[in-house]
GUVEXGU-557619 format. One record per residue (C-alpha): residue number from 1; x, y, z. Coordinates in pm, 1 decimal, padded with zeros to 6 digits, always signed. Last residue first. Example, Ala and Ser with C-alpha at 12.3 -4.5 7.8 and 13.67 -1.06 7.14 Angstrom:
% GUVEXGU-557619
<r k="2" X="+01367.0" Y="-00106.0" Z="+00714.0"/>
<r k="1" X="+01230.0" Y="-00450.0" Z="+00780.0"/>
This chain:
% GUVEXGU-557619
<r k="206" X="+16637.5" Y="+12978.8" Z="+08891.6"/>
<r k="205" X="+16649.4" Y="+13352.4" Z="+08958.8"/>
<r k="204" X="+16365.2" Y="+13361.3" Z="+09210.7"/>
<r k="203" X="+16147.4" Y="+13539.1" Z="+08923.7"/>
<r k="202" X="+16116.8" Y="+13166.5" Z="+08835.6"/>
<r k="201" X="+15862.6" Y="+13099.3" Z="+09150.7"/>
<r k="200" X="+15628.9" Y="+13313.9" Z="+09088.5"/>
<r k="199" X="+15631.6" Y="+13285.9" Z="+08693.2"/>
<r k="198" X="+15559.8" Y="+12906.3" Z="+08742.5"/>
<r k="197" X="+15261.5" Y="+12983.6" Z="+08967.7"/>
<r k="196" X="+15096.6" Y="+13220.5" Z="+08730.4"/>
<r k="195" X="+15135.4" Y="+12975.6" Z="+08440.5"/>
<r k="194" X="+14999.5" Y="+12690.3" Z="+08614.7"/>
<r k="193" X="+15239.3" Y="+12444.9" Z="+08736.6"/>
<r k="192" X="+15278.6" Y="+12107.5" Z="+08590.2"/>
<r k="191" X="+15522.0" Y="+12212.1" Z="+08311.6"/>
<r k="190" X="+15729.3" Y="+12362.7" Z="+08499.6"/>
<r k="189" X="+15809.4" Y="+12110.6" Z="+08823.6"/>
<r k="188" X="+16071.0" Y="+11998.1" Z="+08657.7"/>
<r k="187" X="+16235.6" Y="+12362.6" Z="+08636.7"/>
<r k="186" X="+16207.1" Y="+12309.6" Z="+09022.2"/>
<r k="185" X="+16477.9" Y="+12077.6" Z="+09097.9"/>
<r k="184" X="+16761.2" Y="+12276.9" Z="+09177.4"/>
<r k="183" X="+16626.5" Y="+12477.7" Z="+09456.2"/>
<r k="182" X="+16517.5" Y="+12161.5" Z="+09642.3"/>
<r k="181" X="+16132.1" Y="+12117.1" Z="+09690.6"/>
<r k="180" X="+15971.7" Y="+12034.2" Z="+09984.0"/>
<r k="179" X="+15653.0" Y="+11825.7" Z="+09945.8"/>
<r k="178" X="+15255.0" Y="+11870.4" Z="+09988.5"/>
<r k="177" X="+15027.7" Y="+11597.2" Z="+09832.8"/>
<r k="176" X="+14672.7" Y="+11558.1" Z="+09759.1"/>
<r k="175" X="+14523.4" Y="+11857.1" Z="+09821.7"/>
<r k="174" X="+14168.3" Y="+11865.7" Z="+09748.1"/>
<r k="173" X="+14133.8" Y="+12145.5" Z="+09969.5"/>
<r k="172" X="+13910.2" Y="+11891.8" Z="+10230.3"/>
<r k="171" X="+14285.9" Y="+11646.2" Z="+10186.1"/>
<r k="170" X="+14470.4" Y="+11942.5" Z="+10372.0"/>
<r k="169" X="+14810.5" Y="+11756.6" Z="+10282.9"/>
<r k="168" X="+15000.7" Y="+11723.5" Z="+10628.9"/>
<r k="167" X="+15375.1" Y="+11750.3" Z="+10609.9"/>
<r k="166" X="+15585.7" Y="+11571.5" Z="+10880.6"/>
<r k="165" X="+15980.6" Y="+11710.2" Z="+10779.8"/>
<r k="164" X="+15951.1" Y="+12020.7" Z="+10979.1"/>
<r k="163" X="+16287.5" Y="+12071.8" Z="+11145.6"/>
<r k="162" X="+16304.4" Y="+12439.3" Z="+11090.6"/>
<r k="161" X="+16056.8" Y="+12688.9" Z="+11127.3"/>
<r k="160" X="+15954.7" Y="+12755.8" Z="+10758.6"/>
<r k="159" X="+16091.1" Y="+13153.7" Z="+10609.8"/>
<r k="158" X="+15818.7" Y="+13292.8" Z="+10399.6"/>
<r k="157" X="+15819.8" Y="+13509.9" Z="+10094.3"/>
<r k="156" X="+15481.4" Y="+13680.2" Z="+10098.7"/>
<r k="155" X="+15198.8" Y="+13664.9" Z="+09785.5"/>
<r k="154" X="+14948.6" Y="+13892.4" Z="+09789.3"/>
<r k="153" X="+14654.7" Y="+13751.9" Z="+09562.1"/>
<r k="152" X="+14417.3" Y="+13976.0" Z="+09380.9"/>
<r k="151" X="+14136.3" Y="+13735.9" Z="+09205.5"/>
<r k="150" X="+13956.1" Y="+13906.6" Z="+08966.4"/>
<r k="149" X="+13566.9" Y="+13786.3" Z="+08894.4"/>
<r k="148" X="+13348.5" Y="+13749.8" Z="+08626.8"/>
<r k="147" X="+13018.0" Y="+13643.0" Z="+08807.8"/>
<r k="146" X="+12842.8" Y="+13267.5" Z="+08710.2"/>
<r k="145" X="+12953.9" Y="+13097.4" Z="+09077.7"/>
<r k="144" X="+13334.8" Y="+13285.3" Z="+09053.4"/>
<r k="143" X="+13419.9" Y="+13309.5" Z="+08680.0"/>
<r k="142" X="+13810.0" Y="+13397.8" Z="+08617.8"/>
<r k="141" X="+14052.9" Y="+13611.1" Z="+08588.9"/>
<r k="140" X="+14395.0" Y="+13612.1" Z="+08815.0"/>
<r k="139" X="+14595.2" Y="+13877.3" Z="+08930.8"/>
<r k="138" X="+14930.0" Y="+13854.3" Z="+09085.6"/>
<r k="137" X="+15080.9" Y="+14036.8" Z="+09419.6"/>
<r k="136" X="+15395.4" Y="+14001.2" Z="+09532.9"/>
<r k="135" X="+15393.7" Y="+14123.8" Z="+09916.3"/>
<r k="134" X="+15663.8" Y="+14302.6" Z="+10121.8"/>
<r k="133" X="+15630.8" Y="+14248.5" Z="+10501.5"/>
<r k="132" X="+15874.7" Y="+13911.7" Z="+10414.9"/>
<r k="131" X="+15798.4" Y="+13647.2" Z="+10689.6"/>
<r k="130" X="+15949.8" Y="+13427.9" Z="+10973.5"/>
<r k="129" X="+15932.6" Y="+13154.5" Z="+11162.0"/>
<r k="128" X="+15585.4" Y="+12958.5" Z="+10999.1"/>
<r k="127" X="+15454.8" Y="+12637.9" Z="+11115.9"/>
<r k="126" X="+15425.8" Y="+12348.9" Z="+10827.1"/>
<r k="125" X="+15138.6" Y="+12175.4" Z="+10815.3"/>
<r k="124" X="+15047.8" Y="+12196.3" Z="+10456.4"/>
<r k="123" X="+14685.9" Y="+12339.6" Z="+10364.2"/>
<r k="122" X="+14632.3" Y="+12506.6" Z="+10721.5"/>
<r k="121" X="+14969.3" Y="+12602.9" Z="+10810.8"/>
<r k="120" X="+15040.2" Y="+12806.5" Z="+10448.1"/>
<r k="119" X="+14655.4" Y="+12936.3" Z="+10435.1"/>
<r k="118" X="+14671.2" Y="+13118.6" Z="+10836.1"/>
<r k="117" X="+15013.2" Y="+13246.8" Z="+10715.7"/>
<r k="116" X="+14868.4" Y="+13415.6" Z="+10438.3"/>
<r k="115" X="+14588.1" Y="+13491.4" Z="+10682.1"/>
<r k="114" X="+14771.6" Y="+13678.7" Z="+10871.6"/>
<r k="113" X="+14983.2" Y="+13894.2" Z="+10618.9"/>
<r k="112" X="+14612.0" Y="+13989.0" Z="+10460.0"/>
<r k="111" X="+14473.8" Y="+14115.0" Z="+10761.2"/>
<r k="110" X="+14129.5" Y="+13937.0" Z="+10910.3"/>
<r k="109" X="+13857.9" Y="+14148.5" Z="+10998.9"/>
<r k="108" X="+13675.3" Y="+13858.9" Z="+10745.1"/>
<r k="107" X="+13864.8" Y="+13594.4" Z="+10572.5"/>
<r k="106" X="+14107.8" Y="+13615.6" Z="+10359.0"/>
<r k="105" X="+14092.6" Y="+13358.8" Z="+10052.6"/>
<r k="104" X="+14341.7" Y="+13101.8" Z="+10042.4"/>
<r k="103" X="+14732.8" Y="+13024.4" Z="+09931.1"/>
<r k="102" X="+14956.1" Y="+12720.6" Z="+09947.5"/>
<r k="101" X="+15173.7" Y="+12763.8" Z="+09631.3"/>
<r k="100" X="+15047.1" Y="+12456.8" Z="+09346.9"/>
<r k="99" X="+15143.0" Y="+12173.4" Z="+09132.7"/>
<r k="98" X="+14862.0" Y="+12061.0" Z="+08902.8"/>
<r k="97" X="+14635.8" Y="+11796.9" Z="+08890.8"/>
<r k="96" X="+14355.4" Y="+11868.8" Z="+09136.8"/>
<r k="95" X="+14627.1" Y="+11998.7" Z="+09390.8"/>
<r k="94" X="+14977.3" Y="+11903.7" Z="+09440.5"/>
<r k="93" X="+15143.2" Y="+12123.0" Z="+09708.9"/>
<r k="92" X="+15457.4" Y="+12304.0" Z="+09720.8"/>
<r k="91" X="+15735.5" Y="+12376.4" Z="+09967.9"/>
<r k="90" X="+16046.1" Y="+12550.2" Z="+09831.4"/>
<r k="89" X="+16360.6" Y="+12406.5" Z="+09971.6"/>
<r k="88" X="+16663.7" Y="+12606.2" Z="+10137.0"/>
<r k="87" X="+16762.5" Y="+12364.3" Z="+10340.4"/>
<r k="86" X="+16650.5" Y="+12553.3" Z="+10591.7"/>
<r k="85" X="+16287.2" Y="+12592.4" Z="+10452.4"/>
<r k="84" X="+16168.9" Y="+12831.0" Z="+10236.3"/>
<r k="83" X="+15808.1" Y="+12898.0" Z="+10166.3"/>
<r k="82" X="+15651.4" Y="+13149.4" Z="+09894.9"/>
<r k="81" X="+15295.4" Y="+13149.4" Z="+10072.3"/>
<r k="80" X="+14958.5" Y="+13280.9" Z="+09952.1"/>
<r k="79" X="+14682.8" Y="+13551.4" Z="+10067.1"/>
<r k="78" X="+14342.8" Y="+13611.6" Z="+09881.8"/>
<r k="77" X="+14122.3" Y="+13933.0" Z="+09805.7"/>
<r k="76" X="+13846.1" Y="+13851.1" Z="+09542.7"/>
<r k="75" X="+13685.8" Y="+14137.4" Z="+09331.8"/>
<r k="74" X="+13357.4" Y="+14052.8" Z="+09169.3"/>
<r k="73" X="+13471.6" Y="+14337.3" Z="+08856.5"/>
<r k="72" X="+13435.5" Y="+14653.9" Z="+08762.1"/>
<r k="71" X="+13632.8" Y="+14826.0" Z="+09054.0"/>
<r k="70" X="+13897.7" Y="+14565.3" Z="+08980.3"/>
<r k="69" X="+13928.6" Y="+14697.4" Z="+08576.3"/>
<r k="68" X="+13919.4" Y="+15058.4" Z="+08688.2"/>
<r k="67" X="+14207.2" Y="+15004.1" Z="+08926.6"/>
<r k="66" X="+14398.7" Y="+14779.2" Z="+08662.7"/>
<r k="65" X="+14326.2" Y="+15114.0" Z="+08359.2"/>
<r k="64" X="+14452.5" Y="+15303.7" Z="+08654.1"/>
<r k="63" X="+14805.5" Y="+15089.2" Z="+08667.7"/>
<r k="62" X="+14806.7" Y="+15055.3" Z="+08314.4"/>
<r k="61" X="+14876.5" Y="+15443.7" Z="+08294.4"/>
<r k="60" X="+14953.7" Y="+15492.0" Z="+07910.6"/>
<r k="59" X="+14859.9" Y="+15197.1" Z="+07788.5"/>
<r k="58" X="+14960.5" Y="+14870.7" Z="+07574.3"/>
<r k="57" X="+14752.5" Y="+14554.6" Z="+07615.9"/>
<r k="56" X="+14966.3" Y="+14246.4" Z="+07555.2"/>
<r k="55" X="+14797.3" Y="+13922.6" Z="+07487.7"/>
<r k="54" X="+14896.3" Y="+13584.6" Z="+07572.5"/>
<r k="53" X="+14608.5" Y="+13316.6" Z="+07375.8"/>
<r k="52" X="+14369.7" Y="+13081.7" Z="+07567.4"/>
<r k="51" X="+14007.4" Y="+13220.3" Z="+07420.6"/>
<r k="50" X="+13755.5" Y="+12932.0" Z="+07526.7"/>
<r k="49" X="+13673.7" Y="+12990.0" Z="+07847.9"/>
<r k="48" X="+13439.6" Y="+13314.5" Z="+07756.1"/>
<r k="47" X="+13620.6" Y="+13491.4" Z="+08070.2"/>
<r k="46" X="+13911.1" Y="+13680.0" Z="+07970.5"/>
<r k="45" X="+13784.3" Y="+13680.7" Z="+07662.4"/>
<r k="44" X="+13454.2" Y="+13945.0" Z="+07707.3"/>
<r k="43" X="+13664.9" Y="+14217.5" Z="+07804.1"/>
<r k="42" X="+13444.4" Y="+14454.1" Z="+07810.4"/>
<r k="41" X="+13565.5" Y="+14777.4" Z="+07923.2"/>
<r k="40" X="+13912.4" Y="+14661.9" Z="+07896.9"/>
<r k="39" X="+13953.0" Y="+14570.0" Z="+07554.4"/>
<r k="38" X="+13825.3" Y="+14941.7" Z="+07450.7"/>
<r k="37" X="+14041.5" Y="+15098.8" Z="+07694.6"/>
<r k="36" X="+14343.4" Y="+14886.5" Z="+07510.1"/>
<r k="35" X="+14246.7" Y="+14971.6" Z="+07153.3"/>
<r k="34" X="+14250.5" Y="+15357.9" Z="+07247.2"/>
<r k="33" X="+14543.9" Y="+15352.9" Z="+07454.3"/>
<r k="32" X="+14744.2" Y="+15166.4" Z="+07141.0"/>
<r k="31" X="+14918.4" Y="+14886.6" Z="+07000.5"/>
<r k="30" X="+14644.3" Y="+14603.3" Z="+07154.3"/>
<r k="29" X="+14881.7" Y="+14306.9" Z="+07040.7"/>
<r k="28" X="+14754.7" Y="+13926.8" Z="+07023.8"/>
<r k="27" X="+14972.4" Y="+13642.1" Z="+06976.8"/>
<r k="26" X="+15213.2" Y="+13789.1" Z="+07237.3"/>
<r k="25" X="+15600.6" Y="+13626.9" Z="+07164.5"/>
<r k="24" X="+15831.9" Y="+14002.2" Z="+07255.7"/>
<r k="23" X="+15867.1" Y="+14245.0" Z="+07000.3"/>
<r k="22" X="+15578.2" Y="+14434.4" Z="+07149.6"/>
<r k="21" X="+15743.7" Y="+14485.6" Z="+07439.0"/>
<r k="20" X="+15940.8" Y="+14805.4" Z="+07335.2"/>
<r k="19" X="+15581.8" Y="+14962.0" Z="+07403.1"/>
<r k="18" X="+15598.7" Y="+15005.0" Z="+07718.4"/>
<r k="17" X="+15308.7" Y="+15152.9" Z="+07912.0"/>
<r k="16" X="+15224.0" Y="+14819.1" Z="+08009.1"/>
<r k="15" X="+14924.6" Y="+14567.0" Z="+08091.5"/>
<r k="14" X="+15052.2" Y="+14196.2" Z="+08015.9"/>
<r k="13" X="+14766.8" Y="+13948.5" Z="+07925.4"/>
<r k="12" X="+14822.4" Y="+13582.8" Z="+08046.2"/>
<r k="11" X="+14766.9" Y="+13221.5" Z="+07960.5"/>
<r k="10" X="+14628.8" Y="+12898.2" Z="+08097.3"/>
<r k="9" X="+14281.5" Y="+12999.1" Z="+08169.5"/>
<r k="8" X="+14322.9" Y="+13346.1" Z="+08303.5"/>
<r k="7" X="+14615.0" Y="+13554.7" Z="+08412.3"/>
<r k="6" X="+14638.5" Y="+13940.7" Z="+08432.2"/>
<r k="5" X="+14987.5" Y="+14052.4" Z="+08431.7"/>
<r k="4" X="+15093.3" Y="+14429.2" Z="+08533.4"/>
<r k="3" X="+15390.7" Y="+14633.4" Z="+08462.5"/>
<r k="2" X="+15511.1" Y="+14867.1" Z="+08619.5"/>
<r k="1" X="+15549.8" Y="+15255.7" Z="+08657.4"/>
């Protein structure tokens, strides 16, 4: 059983069965099932824009209390790119301020995998070789047109044709820039990510 992070604003509430985390740097702490289930059937601060503190929710099946949580909510299904190149650069783009993972919502009779891809070639240019089967996915609250709404994106590892130095910012995204990374760089790129993105792209053992 795993764990599960929720993001919104520019923080993030962990959903675990484990308590042992509670010793870890969460300002707030639901310490039981019954605290938890109350959180979760309204939980108002995810989406009041104004709360902006990690949280960890402690439960005894998070991954049902996540089901519930998504059957509750405007749910919004959405496919993203973590792109290596030969060189063994991370492509990322630059998007109303903050340094981004090409990603986009499905769209209709179309499968997640595909329009991952579909998201990548659109918002950057690049032309895709080869991809992971095996998504990542993240969670992300936030209000969609006046709804509370959970974003579920699948995120596949990607491998870049090679030879694709021309990158084309999608400029109707609001995307400013797109670049390739190098390995060793990215802790700069930290503290203009959001949170979500950051934790992405350090689980690759930077």
């Amino acid at each position: 059983m795993g764990d599960y992070k929720i993001y919104y604003n520019d923080s993030r509430i962990v959903l675990t069965s484990d308590c042992a985390q509670m010793n870890k740097n969460f300002a707030k702490v639901f310490t039981n099932e019954k605290e938890t289930n109350e959180f979760f059937s309204n939980p108002v601060a995810l989406f009041d824009g104004i709360t902006n503190v990690n949280i960890l929710a402690i439960h005894n099946q998070p991954e049902q209390l996540l089901t519930r949580l998504m059957k509750s909510l405007k749910l919004v299904v959405a496919g993203g790119g973590i792109v290596w190149n030969e060189n063994n650069e991370l492509l990322m783009i630059y998007r109303r301020g903050k340094w981004d993972l090409a990603k986009g919502k499905i769209e209709l009779n179309e499968s997640i995998k595909d329009g991952a891809v579909r998201e990548v070639e659109e918002e950057t240019g690049v032309k895709i070789e080869s991809i992971n089967p095996e998504p990542m996915h993240t969670y992300h609250a936030y209000k969609l047109k006046g709804k509370n709404s959970l974003k579920e994106t699948s995120w596949y590892e990607m491998k870049a044709k090679p030879g694709q130095n021309k990158l084309v910012p999608q400029t109707e995204e609001d995307i400013d820039e797109v670049r390739w990374v190098k390995r060793t760089d990215l802790k700069k790129y930290e503290r203009g990510c959001y949170p979500l993105i950051w934790d992405l792209i350090a689980g690759f053992q930077l």
